[in-house]
C-alpha positions as CSV (number, residue, x, y, z in Angstrom):
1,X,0.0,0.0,0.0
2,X,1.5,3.7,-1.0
3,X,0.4,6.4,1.3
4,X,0.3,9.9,-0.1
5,X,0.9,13.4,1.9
6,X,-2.5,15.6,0.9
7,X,-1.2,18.8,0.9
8,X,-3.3,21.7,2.3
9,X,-3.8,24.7,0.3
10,X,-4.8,27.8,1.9
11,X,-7.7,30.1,-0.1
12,X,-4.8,32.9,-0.7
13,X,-2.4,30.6,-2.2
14,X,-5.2,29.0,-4.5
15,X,-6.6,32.4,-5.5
16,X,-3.2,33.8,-6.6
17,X,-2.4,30.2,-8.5
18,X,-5.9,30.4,-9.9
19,X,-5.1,33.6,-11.6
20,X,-2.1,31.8,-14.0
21,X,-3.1,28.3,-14.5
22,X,-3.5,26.9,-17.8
23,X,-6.2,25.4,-16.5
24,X,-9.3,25.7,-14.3
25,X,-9.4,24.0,-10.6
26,X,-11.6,23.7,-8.2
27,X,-11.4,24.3,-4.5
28,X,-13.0,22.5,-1.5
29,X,-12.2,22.2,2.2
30,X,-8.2,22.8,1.3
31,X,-8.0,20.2,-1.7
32,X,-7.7,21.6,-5.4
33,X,-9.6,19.9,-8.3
34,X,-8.4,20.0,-11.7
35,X,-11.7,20.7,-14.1
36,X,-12.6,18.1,-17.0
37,X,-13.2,19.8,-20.7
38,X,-17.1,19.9,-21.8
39,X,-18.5,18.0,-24.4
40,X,-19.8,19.9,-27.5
41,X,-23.0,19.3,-26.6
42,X,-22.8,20.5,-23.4
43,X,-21.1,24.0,-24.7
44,X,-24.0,24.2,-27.1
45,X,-26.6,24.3,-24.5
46,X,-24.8,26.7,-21.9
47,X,-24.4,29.2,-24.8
48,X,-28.0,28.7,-26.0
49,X,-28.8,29.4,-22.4
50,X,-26.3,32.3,-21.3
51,X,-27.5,34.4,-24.7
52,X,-30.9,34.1,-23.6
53,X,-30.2,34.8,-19.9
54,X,-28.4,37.8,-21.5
55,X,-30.5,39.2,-23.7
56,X,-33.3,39.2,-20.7
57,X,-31.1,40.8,-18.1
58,X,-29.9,43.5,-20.3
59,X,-30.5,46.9,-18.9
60,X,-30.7,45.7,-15.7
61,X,-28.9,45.4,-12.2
62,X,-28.1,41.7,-12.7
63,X,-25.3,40.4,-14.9
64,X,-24.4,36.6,-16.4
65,X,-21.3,34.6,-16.2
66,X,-20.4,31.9,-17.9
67,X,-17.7,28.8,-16.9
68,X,-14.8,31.0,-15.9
69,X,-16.2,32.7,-13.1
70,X,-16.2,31.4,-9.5
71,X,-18.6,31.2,-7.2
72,X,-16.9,31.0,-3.5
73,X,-19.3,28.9,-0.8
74,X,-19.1,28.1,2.8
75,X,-15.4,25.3,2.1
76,X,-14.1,26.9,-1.4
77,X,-14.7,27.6,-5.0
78,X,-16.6,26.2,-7.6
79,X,-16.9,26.9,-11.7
80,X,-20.8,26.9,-12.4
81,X,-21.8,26.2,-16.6
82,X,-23.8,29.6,-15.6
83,X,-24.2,32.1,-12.9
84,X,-26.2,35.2,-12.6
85,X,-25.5,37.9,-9.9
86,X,-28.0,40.9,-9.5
87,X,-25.7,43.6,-7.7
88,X,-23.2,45.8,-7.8
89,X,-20.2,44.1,-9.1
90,X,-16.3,44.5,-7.8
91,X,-14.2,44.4,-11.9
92,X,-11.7,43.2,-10.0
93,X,-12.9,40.2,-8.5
94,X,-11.9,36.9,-9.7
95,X,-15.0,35.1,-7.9
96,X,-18.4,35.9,-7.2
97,X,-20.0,35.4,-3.2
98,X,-23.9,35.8,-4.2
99,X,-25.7,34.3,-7.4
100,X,-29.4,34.2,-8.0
101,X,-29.1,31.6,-10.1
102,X,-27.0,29.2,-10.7
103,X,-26.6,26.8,-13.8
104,X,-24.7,23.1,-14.0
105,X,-24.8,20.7,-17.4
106,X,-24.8,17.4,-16.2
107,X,-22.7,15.3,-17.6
108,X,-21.7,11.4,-15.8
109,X,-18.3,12.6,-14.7
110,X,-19.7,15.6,-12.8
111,X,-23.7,14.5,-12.1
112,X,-23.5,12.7,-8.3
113,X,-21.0,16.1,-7.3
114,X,-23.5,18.7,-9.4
115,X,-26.6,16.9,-7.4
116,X,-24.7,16.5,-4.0
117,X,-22.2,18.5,-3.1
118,X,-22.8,21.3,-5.5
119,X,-26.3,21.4,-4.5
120,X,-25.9,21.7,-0.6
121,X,-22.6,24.2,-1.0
122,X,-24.8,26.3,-3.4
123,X,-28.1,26.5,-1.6
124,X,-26.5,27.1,2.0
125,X,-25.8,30.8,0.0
126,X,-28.3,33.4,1.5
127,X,-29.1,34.7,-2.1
128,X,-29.4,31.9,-4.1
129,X,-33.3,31.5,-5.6
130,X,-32.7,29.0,-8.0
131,X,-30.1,25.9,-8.7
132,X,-30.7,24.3,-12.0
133,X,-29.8,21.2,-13.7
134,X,-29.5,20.2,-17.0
135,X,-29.4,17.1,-18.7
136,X,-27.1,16.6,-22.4
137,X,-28.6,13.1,-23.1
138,X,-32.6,14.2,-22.7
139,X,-34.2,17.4,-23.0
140,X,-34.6,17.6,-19.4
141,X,-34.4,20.8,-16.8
142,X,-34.8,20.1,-13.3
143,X,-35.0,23.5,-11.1
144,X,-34.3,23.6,-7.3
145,X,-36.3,26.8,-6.0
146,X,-36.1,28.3,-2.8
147,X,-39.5,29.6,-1.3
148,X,-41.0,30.0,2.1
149,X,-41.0,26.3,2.8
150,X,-37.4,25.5,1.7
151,X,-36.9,24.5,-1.7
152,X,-39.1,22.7,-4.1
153,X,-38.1,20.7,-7.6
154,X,-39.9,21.6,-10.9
155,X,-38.7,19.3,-13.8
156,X,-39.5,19.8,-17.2
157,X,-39.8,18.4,-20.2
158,X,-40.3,18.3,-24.2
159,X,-42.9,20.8,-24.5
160,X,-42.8,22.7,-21.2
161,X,-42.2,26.1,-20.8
162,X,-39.4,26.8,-18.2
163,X,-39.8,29.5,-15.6
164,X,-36.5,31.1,-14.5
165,X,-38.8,33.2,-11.9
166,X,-35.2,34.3,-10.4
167,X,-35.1,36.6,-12.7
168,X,-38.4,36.6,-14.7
169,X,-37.4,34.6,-17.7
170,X,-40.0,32.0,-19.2
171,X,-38.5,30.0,-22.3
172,X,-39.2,27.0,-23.9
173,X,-37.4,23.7,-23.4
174,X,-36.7,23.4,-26.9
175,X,-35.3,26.9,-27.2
176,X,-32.5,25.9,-24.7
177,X,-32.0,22.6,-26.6
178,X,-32.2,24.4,-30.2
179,X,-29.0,23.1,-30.7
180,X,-28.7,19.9,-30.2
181,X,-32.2,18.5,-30.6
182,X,-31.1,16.4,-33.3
183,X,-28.0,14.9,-30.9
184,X,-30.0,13.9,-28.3
């Protein structure tokens, strides 16, 4: 049996590293995560998505993001497929502490994380409103909404409208998929 030393990285020395690595990493509880590429497929649907989201929130207080930007939770940093924030922003920052809405594309290396640990990390954040999930195999959206009660699931499906009530956007399913309808 080889035993490895797990070295701990403190949040300073991952930000500063963050800022020139040829690639992305993610950051929980002291460990760093080197991020997988994305599938065409799922690039297809967070750009279908993000232009929308854009084109809604334009000329107004709340901005989108899309896979480079942290999101910094209770233990670390996490890359979201899509953010939106609705405040005033620091240009500076390299990371953002208080989405509205947060968007993953599942995919079966990163599913049981996006539905677990994602999930909890994301919705112990006092502004979240909504966590969505996407499916790449299915035209399926499955939103996590935050009301008086907790949060509550909505899933849709071919035909449904989708309501982003976050940040009053309805769109159909089949917009988001445009894309890749005939992949899937």
């Amino acid at each position: 049996m080889k035993l490895e030393k797990i070295k701990y990285v403190s949040v300073e020395e991952y930000l500063e590293s963050e800022k020139v690595a040829s690639e992305r990493h993610e950051y929980f509880d002291g460990a760093i995560v080197a991020m997988v590429g994305a599938s065409t497929i799922h690039n297809l649907i967070a750009s279908s998505l993000s232009s929308a989201f854009h084109a809604h929130l334009r000329d107004t207080t709340c901005h989108v993001f899309q896979s480079d930007m942290k999101v910094r939770v209770e233990h670390g940093f996490y890359y979201p497929d899509i953010l939106v924030v609705c405040n005033k922003l620091d240009p500076k920052s390299y990371y953002q502490t208080d989405p509205v809405l947060i968007v993953e594309i599942l995919s079966g290396s990163t599913e049981a994380k996006d539905r677990l640990e994602k999930r909890v990390a994301y919705q112990n954040l006092s502004s979240m409103e909504e966590y969505v999930l996407i499916s790449q195999d299915k035209m399926k959206v499955e939103i996590l909404r935050r009301d008086n009660d907790g949060w509550q699931k909505e899933t849709y499906t071919n035909n449904d409208v989708v309501n982003f009530s976050s940040i009053g956007l309805m769109i159909s399913i089949e917009e988001i998929y445009n894309d890749v309808q005939e992949y899937i």
